[in-house]
VOKE-990054 format. One line per field, with one value per residue (C-alpha): residue in one letter; x, y, z. Coordinates in nm, 4 decimals, m for minus. Last residue first. Example, Ala and Ser with C-alpha at 12.3 -4.5 7.8 and 13.67 -1.06 7.14 Angstrom:
2
residu: (S:A)
x: (1.3670:1.2300)
y: (m0.1060:m0.4500)
z: (0.7140:0.7800)
end
This chain:
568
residu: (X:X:X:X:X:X:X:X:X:X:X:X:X:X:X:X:X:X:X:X:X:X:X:X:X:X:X:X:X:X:X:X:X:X:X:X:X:X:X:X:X:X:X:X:X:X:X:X:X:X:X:X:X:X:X:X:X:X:X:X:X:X:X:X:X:X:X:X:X:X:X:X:X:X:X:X:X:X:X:X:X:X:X:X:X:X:X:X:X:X:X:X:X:X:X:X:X:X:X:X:X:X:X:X:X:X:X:X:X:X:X:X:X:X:X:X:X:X:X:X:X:X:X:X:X:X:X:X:X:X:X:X:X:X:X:X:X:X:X:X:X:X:X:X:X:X:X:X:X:X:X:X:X:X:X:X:X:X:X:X:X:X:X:X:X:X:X:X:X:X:X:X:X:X:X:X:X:X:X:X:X:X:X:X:X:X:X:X:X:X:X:X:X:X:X:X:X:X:X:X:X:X:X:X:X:X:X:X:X:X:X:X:X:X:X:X:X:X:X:X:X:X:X:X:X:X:X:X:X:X:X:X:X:X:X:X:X:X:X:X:X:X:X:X:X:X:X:X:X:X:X:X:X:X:X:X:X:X:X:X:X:X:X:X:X:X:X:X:X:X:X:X:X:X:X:X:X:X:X:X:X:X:X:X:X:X:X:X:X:X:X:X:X:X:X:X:X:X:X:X:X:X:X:X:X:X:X:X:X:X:X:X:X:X:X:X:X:X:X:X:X:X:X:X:X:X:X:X:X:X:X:X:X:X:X:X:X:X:X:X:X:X:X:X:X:X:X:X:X:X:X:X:X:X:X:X:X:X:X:X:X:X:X:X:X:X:X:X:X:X:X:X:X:X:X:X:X:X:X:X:X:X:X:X:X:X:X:X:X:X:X:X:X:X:X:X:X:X:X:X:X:X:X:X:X:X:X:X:X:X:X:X:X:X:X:X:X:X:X:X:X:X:X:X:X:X:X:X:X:X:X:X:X:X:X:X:X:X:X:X:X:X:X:X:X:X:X:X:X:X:X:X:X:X:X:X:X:X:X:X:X:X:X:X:X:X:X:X:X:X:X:X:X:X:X:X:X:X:X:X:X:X:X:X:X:X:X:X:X:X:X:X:X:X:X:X:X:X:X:X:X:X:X:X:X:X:X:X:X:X:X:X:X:X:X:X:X:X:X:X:X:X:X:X:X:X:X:X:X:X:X:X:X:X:X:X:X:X:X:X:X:X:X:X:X:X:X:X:X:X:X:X:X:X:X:X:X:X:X:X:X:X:X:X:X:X:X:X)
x: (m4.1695:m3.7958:m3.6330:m3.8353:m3.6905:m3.3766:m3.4692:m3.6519:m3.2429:m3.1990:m3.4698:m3.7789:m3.9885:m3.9812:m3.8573:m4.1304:m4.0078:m4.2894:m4.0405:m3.6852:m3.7560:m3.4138:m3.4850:m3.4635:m3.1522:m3.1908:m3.1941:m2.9250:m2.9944:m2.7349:m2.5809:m2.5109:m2.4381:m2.4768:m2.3233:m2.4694:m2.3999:m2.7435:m2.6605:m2.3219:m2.3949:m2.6812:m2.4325:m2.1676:m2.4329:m2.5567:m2.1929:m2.1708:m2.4869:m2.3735:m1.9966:m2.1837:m2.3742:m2.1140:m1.9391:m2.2776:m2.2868:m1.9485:m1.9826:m2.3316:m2.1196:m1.8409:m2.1387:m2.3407:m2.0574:m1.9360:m2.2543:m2.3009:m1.9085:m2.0522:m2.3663:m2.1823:m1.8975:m2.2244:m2.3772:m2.0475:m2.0672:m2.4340:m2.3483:m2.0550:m2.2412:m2.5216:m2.2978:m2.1179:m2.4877:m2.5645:m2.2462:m2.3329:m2.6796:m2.5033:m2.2724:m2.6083:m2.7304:m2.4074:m2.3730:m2.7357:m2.6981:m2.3572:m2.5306:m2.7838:m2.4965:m2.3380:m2.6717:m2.7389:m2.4021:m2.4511:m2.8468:m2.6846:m2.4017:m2.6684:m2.8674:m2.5589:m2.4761:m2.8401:m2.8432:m2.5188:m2.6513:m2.9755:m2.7342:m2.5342:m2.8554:m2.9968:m2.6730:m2.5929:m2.8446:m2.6645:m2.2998:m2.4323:m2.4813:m2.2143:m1.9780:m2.1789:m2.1229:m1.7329:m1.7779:m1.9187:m1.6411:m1.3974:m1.4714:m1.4615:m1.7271:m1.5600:m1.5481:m1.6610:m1.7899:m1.8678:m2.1656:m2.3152:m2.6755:m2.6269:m2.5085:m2.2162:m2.2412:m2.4537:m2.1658:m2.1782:m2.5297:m2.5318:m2.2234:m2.3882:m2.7357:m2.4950:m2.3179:m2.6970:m2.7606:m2.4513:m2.5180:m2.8068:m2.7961:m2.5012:m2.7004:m2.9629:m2.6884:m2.5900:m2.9032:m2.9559:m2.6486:m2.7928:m3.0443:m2.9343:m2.6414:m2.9565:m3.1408:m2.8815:m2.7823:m3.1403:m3.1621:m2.8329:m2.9828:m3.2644:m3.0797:m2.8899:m3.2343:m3.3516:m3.0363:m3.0596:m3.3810:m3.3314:m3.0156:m3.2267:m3.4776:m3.1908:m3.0362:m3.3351:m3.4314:m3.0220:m3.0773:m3.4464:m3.2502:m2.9641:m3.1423:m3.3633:m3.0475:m2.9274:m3.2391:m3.2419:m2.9131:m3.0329:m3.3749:m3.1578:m2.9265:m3.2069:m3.3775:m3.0457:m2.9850:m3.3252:m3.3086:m2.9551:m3.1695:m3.4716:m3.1664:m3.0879:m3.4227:m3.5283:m3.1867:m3.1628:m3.5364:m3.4671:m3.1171:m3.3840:m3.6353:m3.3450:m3.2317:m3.5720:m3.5927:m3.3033:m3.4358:m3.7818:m3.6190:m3.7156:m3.3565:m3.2438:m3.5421:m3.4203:m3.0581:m3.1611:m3.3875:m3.0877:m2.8216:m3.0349:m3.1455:m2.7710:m2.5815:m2.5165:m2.1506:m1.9655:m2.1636:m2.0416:m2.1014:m2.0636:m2.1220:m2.2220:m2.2585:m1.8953:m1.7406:m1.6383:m1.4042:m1.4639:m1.6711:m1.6666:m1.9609:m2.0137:m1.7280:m1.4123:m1.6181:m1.5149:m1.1474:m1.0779:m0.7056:m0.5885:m0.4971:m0.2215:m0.0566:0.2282:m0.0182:m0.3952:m0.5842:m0.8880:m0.8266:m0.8752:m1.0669:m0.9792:m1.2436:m1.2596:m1.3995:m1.0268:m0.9448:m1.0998:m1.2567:m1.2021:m1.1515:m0.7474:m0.7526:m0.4672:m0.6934:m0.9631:m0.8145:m0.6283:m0.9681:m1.1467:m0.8371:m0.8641:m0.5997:m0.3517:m0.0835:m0.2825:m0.0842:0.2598:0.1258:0.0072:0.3239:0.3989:0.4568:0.8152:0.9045:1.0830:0.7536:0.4751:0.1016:m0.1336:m0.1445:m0.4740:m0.3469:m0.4722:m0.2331:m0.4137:m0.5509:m0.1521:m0.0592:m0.2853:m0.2125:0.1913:0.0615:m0.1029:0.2038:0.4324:0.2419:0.2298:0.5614:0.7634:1.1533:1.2935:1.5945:1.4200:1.3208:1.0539:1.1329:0.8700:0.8512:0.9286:1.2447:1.0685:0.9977:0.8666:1.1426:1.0007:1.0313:1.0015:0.6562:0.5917:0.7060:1.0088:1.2169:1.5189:1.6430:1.8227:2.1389:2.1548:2.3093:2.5610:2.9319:2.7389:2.6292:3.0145:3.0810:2.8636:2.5303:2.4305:2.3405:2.2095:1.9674:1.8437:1.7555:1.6045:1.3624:1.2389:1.1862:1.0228:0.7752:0.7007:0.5901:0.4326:0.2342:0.1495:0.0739:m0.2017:m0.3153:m0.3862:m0.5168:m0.7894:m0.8734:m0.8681:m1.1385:m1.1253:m1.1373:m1.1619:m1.4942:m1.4529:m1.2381:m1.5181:m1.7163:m1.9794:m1.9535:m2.1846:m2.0276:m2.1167:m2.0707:m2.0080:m2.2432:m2.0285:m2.3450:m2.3858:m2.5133:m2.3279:m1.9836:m1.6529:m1.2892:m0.9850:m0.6802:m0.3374:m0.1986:0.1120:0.4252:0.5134:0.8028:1.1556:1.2846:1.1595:1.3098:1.6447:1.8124:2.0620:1.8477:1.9264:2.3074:2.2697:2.0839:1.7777:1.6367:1.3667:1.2523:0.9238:0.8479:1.0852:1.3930:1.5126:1.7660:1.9624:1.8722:2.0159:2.3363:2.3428:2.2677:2.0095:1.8740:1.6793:1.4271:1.3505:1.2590:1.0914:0.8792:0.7690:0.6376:0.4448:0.2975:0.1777:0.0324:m0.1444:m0.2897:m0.3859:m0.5493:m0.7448:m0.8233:m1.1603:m1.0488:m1.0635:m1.2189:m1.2474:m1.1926:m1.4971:m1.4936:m1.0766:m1.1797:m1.3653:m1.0320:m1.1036:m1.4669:m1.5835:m1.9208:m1.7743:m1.5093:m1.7916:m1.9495:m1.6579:m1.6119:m1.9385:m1.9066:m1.5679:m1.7507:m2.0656:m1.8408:m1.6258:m2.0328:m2.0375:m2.1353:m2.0957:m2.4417:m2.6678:m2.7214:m3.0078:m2.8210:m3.0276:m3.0757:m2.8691:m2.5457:m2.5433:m2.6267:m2.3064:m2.1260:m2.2167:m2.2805:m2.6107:m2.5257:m2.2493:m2.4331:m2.4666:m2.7553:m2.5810:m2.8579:m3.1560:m3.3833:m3.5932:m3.5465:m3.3918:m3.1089:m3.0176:m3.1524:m2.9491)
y: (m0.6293:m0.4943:m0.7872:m1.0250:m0.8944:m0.9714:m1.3182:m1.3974:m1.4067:m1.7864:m1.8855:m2.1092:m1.7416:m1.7252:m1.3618:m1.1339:m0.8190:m0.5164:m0.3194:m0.3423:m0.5743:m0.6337:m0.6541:m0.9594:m1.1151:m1.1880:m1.5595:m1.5945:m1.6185:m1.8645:m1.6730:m1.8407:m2.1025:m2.4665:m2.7338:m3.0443:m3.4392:m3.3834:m3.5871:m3.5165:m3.0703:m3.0984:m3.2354:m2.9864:m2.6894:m2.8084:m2.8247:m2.4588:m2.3706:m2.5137:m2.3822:m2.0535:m2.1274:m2.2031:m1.8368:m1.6302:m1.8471:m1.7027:m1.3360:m1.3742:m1.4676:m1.1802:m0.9083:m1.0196:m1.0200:m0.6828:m0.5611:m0.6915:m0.5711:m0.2428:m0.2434:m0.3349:m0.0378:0.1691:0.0084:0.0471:0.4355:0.4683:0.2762:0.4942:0.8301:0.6730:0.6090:0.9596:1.1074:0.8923:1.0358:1.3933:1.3318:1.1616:1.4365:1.7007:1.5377:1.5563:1.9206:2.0009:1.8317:2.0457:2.3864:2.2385:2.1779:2.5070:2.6695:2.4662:2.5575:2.9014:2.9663:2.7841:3.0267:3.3057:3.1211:3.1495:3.5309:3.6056:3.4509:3.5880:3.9612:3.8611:3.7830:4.1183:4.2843:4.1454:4.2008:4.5662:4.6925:4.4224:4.5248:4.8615:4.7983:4.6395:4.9278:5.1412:4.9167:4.9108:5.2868:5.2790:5.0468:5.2845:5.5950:5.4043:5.2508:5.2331:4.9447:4.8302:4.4745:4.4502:4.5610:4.3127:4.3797:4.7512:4.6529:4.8531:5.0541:5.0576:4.9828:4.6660:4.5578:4.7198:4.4932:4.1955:4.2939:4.3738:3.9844:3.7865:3.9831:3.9552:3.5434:3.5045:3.6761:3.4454:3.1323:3.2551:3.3311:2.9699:2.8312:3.0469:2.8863:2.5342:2.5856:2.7668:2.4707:2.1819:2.3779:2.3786:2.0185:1.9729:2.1324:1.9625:1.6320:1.7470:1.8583:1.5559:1.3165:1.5211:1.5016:1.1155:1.0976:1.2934:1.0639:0.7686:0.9091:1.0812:0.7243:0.5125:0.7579:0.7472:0.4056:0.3461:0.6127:0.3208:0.0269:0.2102:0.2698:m0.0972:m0.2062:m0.0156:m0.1419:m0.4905:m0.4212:m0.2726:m0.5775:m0.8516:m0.6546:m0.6114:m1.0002:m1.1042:m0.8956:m1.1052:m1.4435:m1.2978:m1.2032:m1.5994:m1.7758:m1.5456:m1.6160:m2.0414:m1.9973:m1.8283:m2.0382:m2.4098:m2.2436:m2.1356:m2.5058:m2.6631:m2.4449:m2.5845:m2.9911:m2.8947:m2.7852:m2.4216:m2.3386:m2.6327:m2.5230:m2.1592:m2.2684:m2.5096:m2.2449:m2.0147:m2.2537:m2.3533:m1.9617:m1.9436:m1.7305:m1.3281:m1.2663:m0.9935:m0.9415:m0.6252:m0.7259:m0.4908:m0.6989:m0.5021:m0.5403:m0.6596:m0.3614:m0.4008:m0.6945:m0.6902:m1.0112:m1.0155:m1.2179:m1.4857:m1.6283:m1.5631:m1.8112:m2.1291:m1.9505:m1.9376:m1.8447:m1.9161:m1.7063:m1.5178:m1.5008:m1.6976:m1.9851:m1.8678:m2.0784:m2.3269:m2.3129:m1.9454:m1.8616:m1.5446:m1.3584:m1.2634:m0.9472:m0.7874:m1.0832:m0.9778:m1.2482:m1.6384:m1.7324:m1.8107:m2.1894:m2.2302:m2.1169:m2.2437:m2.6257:m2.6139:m2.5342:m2.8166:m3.0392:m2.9119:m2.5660:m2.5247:m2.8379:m2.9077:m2.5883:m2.8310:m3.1278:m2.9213:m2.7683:m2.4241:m2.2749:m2.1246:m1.7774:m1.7467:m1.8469:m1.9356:m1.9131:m1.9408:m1.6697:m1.5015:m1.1808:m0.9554:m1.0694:m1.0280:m1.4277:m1.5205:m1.2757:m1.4468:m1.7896:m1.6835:m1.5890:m1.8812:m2.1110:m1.8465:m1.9266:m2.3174:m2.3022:m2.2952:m2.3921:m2.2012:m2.3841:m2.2639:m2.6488:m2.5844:m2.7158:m2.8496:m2.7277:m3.0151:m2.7839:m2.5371:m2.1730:m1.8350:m1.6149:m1.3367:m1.1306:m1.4059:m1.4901:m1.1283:m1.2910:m1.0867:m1.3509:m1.2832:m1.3485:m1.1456:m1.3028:m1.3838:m1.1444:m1.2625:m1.1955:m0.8274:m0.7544:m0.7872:m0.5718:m0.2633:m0.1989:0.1505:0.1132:m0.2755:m0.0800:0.1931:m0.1328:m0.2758:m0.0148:0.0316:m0.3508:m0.4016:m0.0971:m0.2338:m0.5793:m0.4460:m0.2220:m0.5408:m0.7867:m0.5367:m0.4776:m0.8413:m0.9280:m0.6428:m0.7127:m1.1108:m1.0146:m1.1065:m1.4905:m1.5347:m1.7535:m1.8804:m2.2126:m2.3209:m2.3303:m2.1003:m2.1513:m1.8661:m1.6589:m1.6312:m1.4384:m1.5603:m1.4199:m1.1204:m1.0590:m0.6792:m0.8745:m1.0669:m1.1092:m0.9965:m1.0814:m1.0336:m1.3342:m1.2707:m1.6148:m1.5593:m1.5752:m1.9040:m2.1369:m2.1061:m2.0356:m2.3343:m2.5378:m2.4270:m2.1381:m2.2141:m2.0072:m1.7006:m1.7438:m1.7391:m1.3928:m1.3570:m1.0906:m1.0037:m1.1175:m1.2869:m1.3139:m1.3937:m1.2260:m1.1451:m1.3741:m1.4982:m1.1804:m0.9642:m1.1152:m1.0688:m0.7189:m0.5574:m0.4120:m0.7509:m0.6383:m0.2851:m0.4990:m0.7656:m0.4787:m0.3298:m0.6503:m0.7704:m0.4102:m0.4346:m0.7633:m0.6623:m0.3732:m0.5905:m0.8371:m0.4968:m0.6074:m0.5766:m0.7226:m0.9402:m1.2529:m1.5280:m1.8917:m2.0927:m2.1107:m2.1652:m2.4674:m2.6331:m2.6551:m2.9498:m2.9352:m3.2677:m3.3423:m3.5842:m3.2743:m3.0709:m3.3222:m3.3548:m3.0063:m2.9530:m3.1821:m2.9654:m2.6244:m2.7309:m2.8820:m2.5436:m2.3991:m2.5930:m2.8538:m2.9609:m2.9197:m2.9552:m2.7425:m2.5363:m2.2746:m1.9751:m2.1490:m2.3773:m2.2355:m1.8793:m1.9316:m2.2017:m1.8613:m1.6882:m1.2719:m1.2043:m1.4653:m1.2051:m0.9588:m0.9413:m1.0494:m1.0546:m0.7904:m0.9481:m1.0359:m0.7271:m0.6369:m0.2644:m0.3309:m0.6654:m1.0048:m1.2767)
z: (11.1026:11.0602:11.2295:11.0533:10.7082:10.8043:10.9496:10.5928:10.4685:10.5733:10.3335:10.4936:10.5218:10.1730:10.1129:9.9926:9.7865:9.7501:9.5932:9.4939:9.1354:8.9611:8.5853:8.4293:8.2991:7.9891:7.7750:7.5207:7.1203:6.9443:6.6630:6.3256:6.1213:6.2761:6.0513:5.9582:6.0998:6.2018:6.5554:6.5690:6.4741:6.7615:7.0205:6.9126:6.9521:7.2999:7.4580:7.2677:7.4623:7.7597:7.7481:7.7259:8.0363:8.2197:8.1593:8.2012:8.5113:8.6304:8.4785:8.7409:9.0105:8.9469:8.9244:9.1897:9.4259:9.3216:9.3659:9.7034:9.7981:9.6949:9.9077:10.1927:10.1364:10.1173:10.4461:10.6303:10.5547:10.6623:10.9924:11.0407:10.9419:11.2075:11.4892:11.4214:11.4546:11.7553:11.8872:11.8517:11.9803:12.3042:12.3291:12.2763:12.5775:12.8020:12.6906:12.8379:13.1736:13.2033:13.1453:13.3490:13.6823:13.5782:13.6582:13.9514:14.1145:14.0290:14.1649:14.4906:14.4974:14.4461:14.7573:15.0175:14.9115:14.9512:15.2727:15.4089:15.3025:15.5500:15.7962:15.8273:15.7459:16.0786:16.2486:16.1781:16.4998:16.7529:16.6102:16.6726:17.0108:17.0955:16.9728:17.2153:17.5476:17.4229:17.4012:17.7633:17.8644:17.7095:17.9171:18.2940:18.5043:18.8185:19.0736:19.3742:19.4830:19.8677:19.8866:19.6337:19.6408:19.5436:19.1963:19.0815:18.8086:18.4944:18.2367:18.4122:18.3763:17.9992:17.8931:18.0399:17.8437:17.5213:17.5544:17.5767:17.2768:17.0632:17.2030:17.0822:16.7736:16.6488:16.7522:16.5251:16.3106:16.3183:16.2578:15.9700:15.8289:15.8663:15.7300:15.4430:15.3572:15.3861:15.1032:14.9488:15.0137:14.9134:14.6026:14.4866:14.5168:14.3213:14.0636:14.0264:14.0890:13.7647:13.5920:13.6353:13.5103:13.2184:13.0980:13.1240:12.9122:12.6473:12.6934:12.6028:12.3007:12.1783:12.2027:12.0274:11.7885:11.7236:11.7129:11.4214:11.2629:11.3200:11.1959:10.8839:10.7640:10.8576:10.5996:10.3522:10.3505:10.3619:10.0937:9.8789:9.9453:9.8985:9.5343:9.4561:9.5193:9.2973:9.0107:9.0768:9.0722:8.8033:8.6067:8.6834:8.5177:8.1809:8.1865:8.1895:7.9705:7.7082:7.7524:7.6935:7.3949:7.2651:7.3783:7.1957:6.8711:6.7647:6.7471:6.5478:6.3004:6.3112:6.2404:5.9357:5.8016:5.7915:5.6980:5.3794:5.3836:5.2546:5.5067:5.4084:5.3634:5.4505:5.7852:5.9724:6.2973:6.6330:6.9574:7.2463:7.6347:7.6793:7.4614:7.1210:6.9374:6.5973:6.4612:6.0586:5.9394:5.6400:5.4207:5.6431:5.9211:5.7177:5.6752:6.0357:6.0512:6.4304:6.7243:6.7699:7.1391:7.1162:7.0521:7.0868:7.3466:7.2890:6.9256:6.8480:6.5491:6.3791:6.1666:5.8131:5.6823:5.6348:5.4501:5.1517:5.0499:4.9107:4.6153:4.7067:4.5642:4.7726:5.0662:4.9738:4.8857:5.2404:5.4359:5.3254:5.4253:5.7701:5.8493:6.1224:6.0742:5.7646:5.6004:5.6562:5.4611:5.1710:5.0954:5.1274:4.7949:4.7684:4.7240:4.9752:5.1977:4.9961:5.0734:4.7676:4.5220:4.4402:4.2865:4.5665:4.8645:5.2075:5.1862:5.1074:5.3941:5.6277:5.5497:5.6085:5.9323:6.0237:5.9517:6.1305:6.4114:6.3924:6.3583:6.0667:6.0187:5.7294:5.5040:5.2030:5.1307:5.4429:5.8206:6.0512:6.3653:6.6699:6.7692:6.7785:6.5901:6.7070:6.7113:6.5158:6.2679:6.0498:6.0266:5.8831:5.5103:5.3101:5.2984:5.2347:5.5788:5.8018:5.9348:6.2571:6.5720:6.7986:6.6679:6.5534:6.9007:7.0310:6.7239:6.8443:6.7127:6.6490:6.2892:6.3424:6.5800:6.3536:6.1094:6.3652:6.5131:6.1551:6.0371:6.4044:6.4027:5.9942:6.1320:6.4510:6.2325:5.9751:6.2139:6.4053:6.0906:5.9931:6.3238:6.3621:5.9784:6.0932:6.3414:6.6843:6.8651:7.2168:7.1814:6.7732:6.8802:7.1388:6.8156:6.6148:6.2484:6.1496:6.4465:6.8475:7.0518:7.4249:7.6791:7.9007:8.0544:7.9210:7.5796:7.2835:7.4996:7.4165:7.5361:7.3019:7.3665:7.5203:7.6480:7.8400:7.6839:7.4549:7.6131:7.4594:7.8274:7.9637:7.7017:7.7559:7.5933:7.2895:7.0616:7.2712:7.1982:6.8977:6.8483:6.7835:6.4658:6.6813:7.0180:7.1027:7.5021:7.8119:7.7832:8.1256:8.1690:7.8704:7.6605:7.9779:7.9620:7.5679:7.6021:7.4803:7.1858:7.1429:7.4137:7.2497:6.9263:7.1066:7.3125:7.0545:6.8667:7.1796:7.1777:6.8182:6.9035:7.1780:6.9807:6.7287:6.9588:7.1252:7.4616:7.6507:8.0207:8.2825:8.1153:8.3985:8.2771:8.2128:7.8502:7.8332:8.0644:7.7706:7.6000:7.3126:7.2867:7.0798:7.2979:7.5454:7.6172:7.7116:7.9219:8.1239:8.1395:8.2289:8.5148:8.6715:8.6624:8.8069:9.1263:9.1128:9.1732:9.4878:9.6589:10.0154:10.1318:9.7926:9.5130:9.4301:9.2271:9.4103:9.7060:9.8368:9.6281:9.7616:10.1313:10.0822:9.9530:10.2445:10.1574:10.3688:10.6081:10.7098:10.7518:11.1480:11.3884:11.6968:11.8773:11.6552:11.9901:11.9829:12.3375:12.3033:12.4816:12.2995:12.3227:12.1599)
end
C-alpha cells in the first residue's frame, strides 16, 4: 500500500468517505446489516399501532413546492384540451379528469377509471423539510394547503372549463355530438369532472358523488354567504353521504354553516388526496390558515386564536418528560449526525490535500531525478567531445608527419642526384621544383588548417550541448505543466466530490427530517389515547447545529481517522 513517496496511503480512495454502511454504524448507530429502510419499516408499524392510517405518505420523498391550486387549474386545462379529442384518442391516451365525458369513455375498464397520480403541496416548518403542523395536527394535515389555495384553484379551473367548453360544443362536429353527455343543471364544480365510481353513491337528482365531488360540494356550501348547507340541484345532501368525508362532529358544522370564511380554512389530506384534492378539514377551519411557502418557511395567518384550555394543555404535553425525552433523543441523533457529515468534509479535505501534497513530493522526486539524469547527459556528451578532439588532433599530428616526412623527400630529389649512387641519373625538371614549393606551403598552411578544425570541432560541441539544455529545460517545464493539469484534475474531482457530499447530506438529512416527523405525529396520537384530548398546535423541532470546519477530531476507532492520519 506503499506508494512513491512512502507514506503508505497510495490506494487510499474516497470511497469510504461516501459508504452507506459507514453511514449507518456511526452516525445512526445501527448494526451490520441494517439500514435506514429497516427504521423506515418499524415506524410504520408503530405508526399504524398509534391510529396513522398512511404512515408511508410521511416517509415518502417530497420533490417539490407545488401550488394545489395551480395543480388543479392545470388538471382542469388539460381535461378540457383532452376532451376536444377524438374518441380514439379518449380510449387511449386519456388518463386524468376529462370534461363533459363522452359515452364511450365511461365504458373504459377499471384501470382506465383509476385516479392520476397523487399531486399534494410539500412544506416543512424549518429548512429541514419538518412537517407543519396545525391546531389539529394529524398525518391527514402533512400535504395539506389552505382551503383559500383550494377554493380558487377550483373556481379558475371551473370557469377555464365552462369557457373552453362552450367554444368547443361550437366547433364540434356531429360524430362528437353522438358522444358527448348532457350538461347538467347543476351548477356545482363537482361536475366538471369525471370523477365518479361505480361504488359512489347516487343522490335523488340522479348524480352519483364521489368522495371528490363530496368535498367539493362542502367547499362551495362553506364559500356560500347565506349559511346553506351543501346541496347539489338544489337538493340537501343527506347526512349519510357527507359522513363518507366528514365525522359526525363535522356534519352538524357544516350544515349548521357557523363556521368561517373558508378562505382561512385548511385542507387535510387523508394519507393521499383522491384525484388529487385533498380533504375539507373543518376542525382546523377554526384556528390557522397554512399556505404552502418555501421548505424553510411556514407563513400562518391564524383566523382563530386557540382557547388557552388548548394552549395550557399543549405546553403541559410539551413539557412532559417522555416529549422532552424525544426532543433530547432528535437533539442528539443531529450532533451525532451534522459531526458525522463534518468527518466526512474533514476526511475529504484532508484526502484532497494528500493527493496534492502526493503530487509536488512527485513533481519534487522527478525534477531531482530529472537533474541527475541531465547531469550524467551532459557529462556523457563532454566526454565524447572531448573524446572527438582527441582524436582529431591525433590525426593532424599524423597529418604533420607525414606533409613533413613528404617535403624532406621532395627536397632530397629536387637536390639532384646523390653522389653515393653513381649509377642513378636524372634531371631535376621545372615542375618538381614547383611541386617542392606547393609542399611547402601546404607545410606553412597546416597549423591554421588544424587549429580552424578545432574551433569548428568545439562550436559543434558548444551546439550539441546547447540543444541538449534547451531540451533539459522543456522536459522540466513538461513535468510542471503536467503537475499543473494533475492538480486542475484533482481540484476538479474534489468539487464534483464536494457536491455529491452535499447532495448526500442533503437527501439523508430530508430522510431523517421525514422519520422524525412520523415520530412526532406517532408521539402526538399516543398522547391524544392516553388524555383522550386533542393536541392544538405546532410541535417545536430540534435544529440542526451549525457545521463546525475547524479544529475537527475524528475518533481514531471511526473509519474516516485514516484521512486525517495521512495528513499528520
Amino acid at each position: 500500500m506503499t506508494d512513491a513517496d512512502g507514506d503508505g496511503f497510495a490506494e487510499l480512495t474516497t470511497a469510504p468517505i461516501f459508504d452507506d454502511r459507514l453511514y449507518f454504524t456511526e452516525a445512526l448507530l445501527l448494526h451490520d446489516g441494517e439500514t435506514d429502510e429497516l427504521v423506515d419499516s418499524q415506524l410504520t408499524l408503530a405508526a399504524k399501532e398509534s391510529g396513522i392510517e398512511d404512515p408511508d405518505l410521511f416517509l415518502i420523498p417530497r420533490p417539490a413546492v407545488l401550488d394545489i391550486s395551480t395543480a388543479l387549474s392545470t388538471m382542469s386545462l388539460q381535461s378540457e384540451q383532452r376532451s376536444s379529442v377524438s374518441v380514439h384518442s379518449r380510449e387511449t391516451q386519456s388518463t386524468a379528469f376529462t370534461s363533459l365525458p363522452s359515452r364511450s369513455s365511461r365504458d373504459k375498464s377499471p384501470m382506465s377509471r383509476m385516479p392520476p397520480p397523487l399531486v399534494r403541496a410539500s412544506f416543512s416548518v424549518d429548512r429541514n423539510d419538518a412537517i407543519p403542523e396545525s391546531p389539529r395536527s394529524s398525518v391527514r394535515h402533512r400535504h395539506s394547503t389552505s382551503g383559500f389555495s383550494a377554493s380558487r384553484s377550483l373556481h379558475s379551473s371551473a370557469s377555464s372549463a365552462q369557457g373552453q367548453s362552450a367554444r368547443k360544443q361550437k366547433r364540434a362536429s356531429a360524430l362528437f355530438s353522438m358522444f358527448r353527455k348532457e350538461p347538467s343543471a347543476c351548477p356545482s364544480r363537482s361536475h366538471n369532472g369525471h370523477h365518479f365510481k361505480p361504488q359512489s353513491p347516487k343522490l335523488e337528482c340522479g348524480h352519483s358523488l364521489s368522495k371528490y365531488a363530496i368535498r367539493v360540494h362542502v367547499q362551495e356550501a362553506l364559500e356560500r354567504k347565506d349559511g346553506a348547507a351543501p346541496a347539489c340541484c338544489g337538493q340537501l345532501i343527506p347526512r349519510e353521504v357527507l359522513s363518507i368525508v366528514l365525522t359526525s362532529a363535522e356534519i352538524d358544522l357544516v350544515t349548521d354553516n357557523n363556521l368561517p370564511s373558508p378562505k382561512a380554512a385548511s385542507l387535510r389530506d387523508s394519507g393521499y388526496s383522491e384525484n388529487g384534492i385533498s380533504n375539507v378539514d373543518l376542525s382546523n377551519a377554526l384556528y390557522t390558515d397554512v399556505l404552502v411557502s418555501e421548505p424553510s418557511t411556514v407563513s400562518a395567518t391564524p383566523t382563530y386564536e386557540p382557547s388557552e384550555m388548548d394552549e395550557a394543555r399543549l405546553s403541559s404535553a410539551l413539557e412532559s418528560e417522555t416529549f422532552q425525552n424525544l426532543l433530547a433523543e432528535q437533539k442528539e441523533q443531529f450532533r451525532r449526525v451534522s459531526v458525522f457529515e463534518s468527518n466526512q468534509r474533514a476526511a475529504l479535505s484532508a484526502n484532497h490535500q494528500r493527493r496534492l501534497k502526493r503530487l509536488t513530493a512527485q513533481l519534487e522526486t522527478s525534477k531531482i531525478e530529472k537533474a541527475k539524469q541531465h547531469i550524467q547527459q551532459l557529462e556523457r556528451l563532454d566526454e565524447f567531445q572531448l573524446m572527438m578532439e582527441h582524436d582529431l588532433r591525433n590525426a593532424q599530428a599524423m597529418e604533420t608527419q607525414n606533409v613533413a616526412t613528404a617535403l624532406k623527400y621532395i627536397e632530397g630529389y629536387c637536390s639532384g642526384p646523390n653522389p653515393a649512387y653513381e649509377g642513378v641519373v636524372y634531371v631535376v625538371t621545372e615542375d618538381d621544383r614547383m611541386k617542392l614549393e606547393r609542399q611547402r606551403v601546404t607545410q606553412d598552411k597546416l597549423p591554421a588548417k588544424h587549429e580552424s578544425a578545432i574551433n569548428v570541432l568545439r562550436a559543434k560541441q558548444e551546439r550539441d550541448t546547447r540543444l541538449r539544455i534547451q531540451k533539459q529545460e522543456l522536459e522540466l517545464e513538461q513535468l510542471h505543466a503536467d503537475y499543473e493539469k494533475e492538480k486542475s484534475a484533482q481540484e476538479l474531482q474534489y468539487g464534483k466530490d464536494l457536491s455529491h457530499l452535499d447532495l448526500t447530506i442533503q437527501t439523508r438529512r430530508s430522510k431523517i427530517m421525514r422519520q422524525w416527523d412520523l415520530k412526532f405525529e406517532v408521539w402526538r396520537r399516543n398522547w391524544e389515547k392516553e388524555n383522550e384530548s386533542k393536541l392544538y398546535g405546532t410541535l417545536p423541532h430540534g435544529n440542526w447545529p451549525e457545521p463546525t470546519d475547524t479544529n475537527i477530531h475524528i475518533d481514531p476507532s471511526s473509519s474516516l481517522a485514516i484521512y486525517i492520519q495521512s495528513i499528520a
